[in-house]
Structures are given as C-alpha cells and as structure tokens.
N, C-alpha and C positions, 0 to 999 in steps of 0.2 A: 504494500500500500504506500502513494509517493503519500510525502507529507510537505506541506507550506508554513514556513515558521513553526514547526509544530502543530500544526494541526493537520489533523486527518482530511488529506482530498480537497486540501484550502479554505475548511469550512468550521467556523467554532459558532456550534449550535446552530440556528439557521442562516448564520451571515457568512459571506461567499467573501475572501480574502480580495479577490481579483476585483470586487466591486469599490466604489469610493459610497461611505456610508453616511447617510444624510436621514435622523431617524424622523421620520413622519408619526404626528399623535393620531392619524386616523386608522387605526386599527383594534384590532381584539382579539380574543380568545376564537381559537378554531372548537366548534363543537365536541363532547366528550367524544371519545374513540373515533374522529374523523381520521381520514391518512390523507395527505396528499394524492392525490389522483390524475394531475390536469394541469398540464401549462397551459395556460392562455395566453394569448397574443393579441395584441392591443396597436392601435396607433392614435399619435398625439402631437400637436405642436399648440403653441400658443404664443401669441394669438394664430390662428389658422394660420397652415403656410409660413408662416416664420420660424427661422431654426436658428438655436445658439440662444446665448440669454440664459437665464435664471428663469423664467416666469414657469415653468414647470414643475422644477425646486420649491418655489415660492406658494404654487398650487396647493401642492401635497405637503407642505407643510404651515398651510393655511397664514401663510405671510403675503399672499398676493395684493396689490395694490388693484382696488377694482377701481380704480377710478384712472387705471394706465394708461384703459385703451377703450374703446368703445364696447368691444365684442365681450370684452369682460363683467359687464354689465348684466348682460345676460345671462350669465354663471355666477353673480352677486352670490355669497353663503357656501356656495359649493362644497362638503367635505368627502374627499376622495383621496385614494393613494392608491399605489400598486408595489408588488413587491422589487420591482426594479423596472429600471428605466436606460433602455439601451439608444446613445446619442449618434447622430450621422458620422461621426471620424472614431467609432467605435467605444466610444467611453460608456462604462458603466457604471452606472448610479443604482444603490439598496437603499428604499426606503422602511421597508419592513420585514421583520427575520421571516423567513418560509414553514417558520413553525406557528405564525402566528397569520391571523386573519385580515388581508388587506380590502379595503373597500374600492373594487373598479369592475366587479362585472352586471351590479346591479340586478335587476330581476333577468334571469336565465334559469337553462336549462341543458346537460349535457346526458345523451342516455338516459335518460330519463329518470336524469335527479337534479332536483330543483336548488337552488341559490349556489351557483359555483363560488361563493367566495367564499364559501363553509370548506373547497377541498381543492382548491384549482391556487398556481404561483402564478399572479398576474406580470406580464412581459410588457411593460411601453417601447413601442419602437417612434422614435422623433420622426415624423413623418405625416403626412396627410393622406387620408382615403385616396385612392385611386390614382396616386404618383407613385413613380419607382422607389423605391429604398437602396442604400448604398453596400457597396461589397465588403464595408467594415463590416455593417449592421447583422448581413447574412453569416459573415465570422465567428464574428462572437455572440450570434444567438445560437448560433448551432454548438459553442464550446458551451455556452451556458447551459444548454438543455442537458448534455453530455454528463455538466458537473450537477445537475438536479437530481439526474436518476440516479446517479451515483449516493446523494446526500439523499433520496427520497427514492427509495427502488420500487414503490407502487404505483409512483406513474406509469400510467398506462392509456395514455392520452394527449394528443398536443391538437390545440384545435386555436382558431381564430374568434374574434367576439360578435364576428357575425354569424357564425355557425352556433353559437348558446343564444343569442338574443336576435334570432334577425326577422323579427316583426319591426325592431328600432335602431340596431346598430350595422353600421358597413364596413367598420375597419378589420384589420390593416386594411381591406380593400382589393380591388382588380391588379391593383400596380404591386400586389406583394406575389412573390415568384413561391409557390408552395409547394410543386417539383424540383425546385432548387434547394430548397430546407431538406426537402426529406430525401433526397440525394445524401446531402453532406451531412445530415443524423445519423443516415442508414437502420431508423429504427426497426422493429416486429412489423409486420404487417398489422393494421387495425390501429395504431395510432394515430393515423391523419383522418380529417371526416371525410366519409366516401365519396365526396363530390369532388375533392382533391387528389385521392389516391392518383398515382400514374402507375402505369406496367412499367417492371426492371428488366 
C-alpha cells in the first residue's frame, strides 16, 4: 500500500492529500449505516461562464458577496457545497471530508434510491452546461475517482447530475466527453448510466 506523508492512499479520514482544503459549514452527518455508493459529477462557474476567481470558494462557504454581480441575486441565501471542486488548469479544491454529507444534488434519485446526498461524493467540474471541459479536468477527475474507490470501495456508480435529477438539472452537460472518462477509469461495467455506456 503506497503511502503520502503517512497516510494510507493520501487520505486521512475523508480528506484527499492531493486536494487544497477549504472546509465548507454546509454539511452533515451521512445517514446511520449509509456507504458511499456514487460519484457525482456536477458542473459550475460563477457567475455563469466565468472561470478563475474565488466566487465558488466564497459560494460554499457562504462568504459570497450577493451584491457582486447581478446573477447573484438570484441565488441570494443559497447554502450548498460539494465534496470537491475540480478547477480548468486542474486544481483541486475539498470542501467537505467524503465521510461526511455535502449539500449539491438536491432532490434526486439514482436506482432507485432517493436523496443522493445521503450516499453519493459530489464532483464540481469549473465549467458550464454544454461547453467542453479541459484535459486537466479529464486528468485529475479520472485520478480522483481512482483514489475514491480506493478510500470508499462500494462505489459502484459514477453518474452525472443530470442522470439523478433530470426533470431540473443538465450538467456537466453535452460538452462533457463520458466515453473519454470511462476510457481513462476503465471501471466494471454498470458504472456509467446506460445512456453513456460505449462498446470496448
């Protein structure tokens, strides 16, 4: 087993070494006997379309200045986070340990078990619905999933937030390459949802 600074697999408790750690108050307790189950993949910038900046940081941990920008308005009060937050030149941000509950998939459903944020590590990719993502981003989501199942070996799921809520949500989006992930995962079969599978 390699080890990072001592710890096991880079990972002390739910926090990932290789992440830069930013802790977010929006979270909680994962349900009794819940496992991890479920990466989700998310996308986000803010304001829309804009990349770089803090305002993401400042989101999730409820420091945003709503009066920045116009669109922020709209999201006045907002409390949300996700367990990490992967940036366009590959940087990775932990907001909340993977043993503990972050708030970013809202009302969903995955197989047919209701509120993913009870079992699922939510993923932010810096990016907007339906534009491409960058070949850091594909990088180091694919080593990050790598080092989950490793830290969480019941994953047995990596899905998008439009595949658990898509009466209301579309990210990552058309512009996210999902043959390209599960290429460079090389997970089980039955990990990706069936709308994405490709033939090997």
């Amino acid at each position: 087993m390699s080890r990072v600074a001592g710890v096991a697999n880079g990972w002390r408790g739910g926090w990932w070494s290789a992440a830069r750690r930013i802790e977010s108050p929006n979270q909680g307790r994962r349900p009794r006997g819940s496992e991890v189950t479920l990466a989700l993949i998310h996308s986000i910038s803010l304001p829309p379309g804009h990349y770089g900046g803090d305002a993401i940081e400042r989101l999730f941990t409820n420091a945003l200045d709503w009066d920045a920008h116009p669109y922020y308005r709209q999201i006045r009060g907002l409390e949300v986070s996700s367990h990490f937050v992967l940036r366009r030149d590959g940087e990775l941000l932990q907001f909340v340990s993977t043993t503990k509950r972050a708030w970013h998939a809202g009302r969903s459903s995955w197989r047919g078990r209701e509120n993913c944020n009870d079992y699922a590590v939510g993923i932010e990719l810096e990016g907007l619905e339906g534009e491409r993502f960058e070949d850091a981003q594909y990088e180091g989501l694919a080593g990050l999933l790598r080092a989950l199942v490793q830290r969480h070996p019941t994953i047995d799921g990596i899905a998008g937030h439009e595949h658990v809520a898509p009466d209301r949500k579309r990210d990552p989006g058309p512009g996210f390459d999902w043959a390209r992930l599960q290429a460079q995962v090389d997970g089980p079969p039955g990990w990706f949802p069936p709308q994405v599978r490709v033939a090997r």
